[in-house]
C-alpha positions as CSV (number, residue, x, y, z in Angstrom):
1,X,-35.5,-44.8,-86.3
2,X,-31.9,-46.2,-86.8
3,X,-30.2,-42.6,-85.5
4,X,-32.9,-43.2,-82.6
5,X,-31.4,-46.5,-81.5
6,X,-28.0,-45.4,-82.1
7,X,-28.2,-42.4,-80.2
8,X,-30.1,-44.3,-77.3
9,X,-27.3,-46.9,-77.0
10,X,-24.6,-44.6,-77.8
11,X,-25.7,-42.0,-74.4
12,X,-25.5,-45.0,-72.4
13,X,-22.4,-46.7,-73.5
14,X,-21.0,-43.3,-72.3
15,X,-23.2,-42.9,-69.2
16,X,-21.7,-46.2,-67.8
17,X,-18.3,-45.5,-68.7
18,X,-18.4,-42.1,-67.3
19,X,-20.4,-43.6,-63.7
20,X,-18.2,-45.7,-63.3
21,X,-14.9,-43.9,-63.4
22,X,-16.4,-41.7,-61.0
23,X,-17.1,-45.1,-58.9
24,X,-13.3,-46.5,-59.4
25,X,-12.2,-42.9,-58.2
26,X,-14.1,-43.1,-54.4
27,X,-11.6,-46.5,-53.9
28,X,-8.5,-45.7,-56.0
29,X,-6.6,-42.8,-57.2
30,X,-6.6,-42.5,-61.0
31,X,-3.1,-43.1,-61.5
32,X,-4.2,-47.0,-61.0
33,X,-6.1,-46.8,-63.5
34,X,-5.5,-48.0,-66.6
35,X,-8.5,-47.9,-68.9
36,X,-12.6,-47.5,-68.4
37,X,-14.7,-48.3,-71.8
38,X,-18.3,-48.6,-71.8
39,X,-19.6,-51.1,-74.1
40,X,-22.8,-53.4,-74.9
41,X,-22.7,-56.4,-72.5
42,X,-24.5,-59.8,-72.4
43,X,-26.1,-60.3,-69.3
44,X,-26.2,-56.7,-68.5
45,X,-27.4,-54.4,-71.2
46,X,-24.5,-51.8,-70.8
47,X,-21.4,-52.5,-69.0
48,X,-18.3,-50.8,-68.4
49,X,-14.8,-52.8,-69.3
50,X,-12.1,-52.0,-66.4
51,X,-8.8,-52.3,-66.7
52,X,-6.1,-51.6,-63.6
53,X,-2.5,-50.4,-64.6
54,X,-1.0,-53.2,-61.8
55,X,-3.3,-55.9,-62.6
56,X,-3.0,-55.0,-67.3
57,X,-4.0,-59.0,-67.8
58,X,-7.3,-59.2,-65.9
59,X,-10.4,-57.5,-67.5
60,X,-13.1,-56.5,-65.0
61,X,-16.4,-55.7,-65.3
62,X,-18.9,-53.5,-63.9
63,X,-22.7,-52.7,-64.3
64,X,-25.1,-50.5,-63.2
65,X,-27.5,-52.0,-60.8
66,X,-30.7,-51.0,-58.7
67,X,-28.9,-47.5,-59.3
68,X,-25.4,-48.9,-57.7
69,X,-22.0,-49.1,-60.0
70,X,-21.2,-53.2,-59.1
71,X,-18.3,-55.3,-60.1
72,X,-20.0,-58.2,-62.3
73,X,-17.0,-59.6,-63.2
74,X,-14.4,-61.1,-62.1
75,X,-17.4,-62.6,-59.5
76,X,-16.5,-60.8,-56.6
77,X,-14.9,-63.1,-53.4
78,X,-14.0,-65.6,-56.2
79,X,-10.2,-65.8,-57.3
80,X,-7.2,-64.2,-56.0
81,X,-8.2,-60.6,-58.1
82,X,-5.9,-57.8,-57.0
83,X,-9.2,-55.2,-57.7
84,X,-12.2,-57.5,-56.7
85,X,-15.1,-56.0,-55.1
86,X,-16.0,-57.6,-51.7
């Protein structure tokens, strides 16, 4: 049962990372791109960790929602965010 559960959240961890590089790459060329980890989240169940080479200091967040890659965090439209989603 263990290897069950691991494998479930393991596949999804990498499901999220990999969507949402493929997201990041529709608005910005990967160059600007620093770093893309999927991870377990707290709201979200799986979220993906996004980090922009200009912007090294700000950790963003993104989730998979009603089938859409979305920027959780920073809350879009709040802050002065070099990469936030509008």
């Amino acid at each position: 049962m263990f290897l069950g559960v691991y494998l479930f959240v393991q596949y999804n961890v990498s499901t999220i990372k990999k969507e949402t590089y493929e997201y990041l790459l529709t608005k910005y060329d990967s160059d600007e791109i620093y770093k893309v980890q999927g991870t377990l989240g707290k709201g979200q169940l799986f979220i993906a960790i996004v980090i922009f080479e200009d912007e090294k200091d700000v950790v963003y967040e993104y989730a998979k929602k009603d089938g859409e890659i979305i920027q959780i965090y920073p809350e879009p439209g709040v802050g002065d965010y070099k990469h936030s989603s509008e």
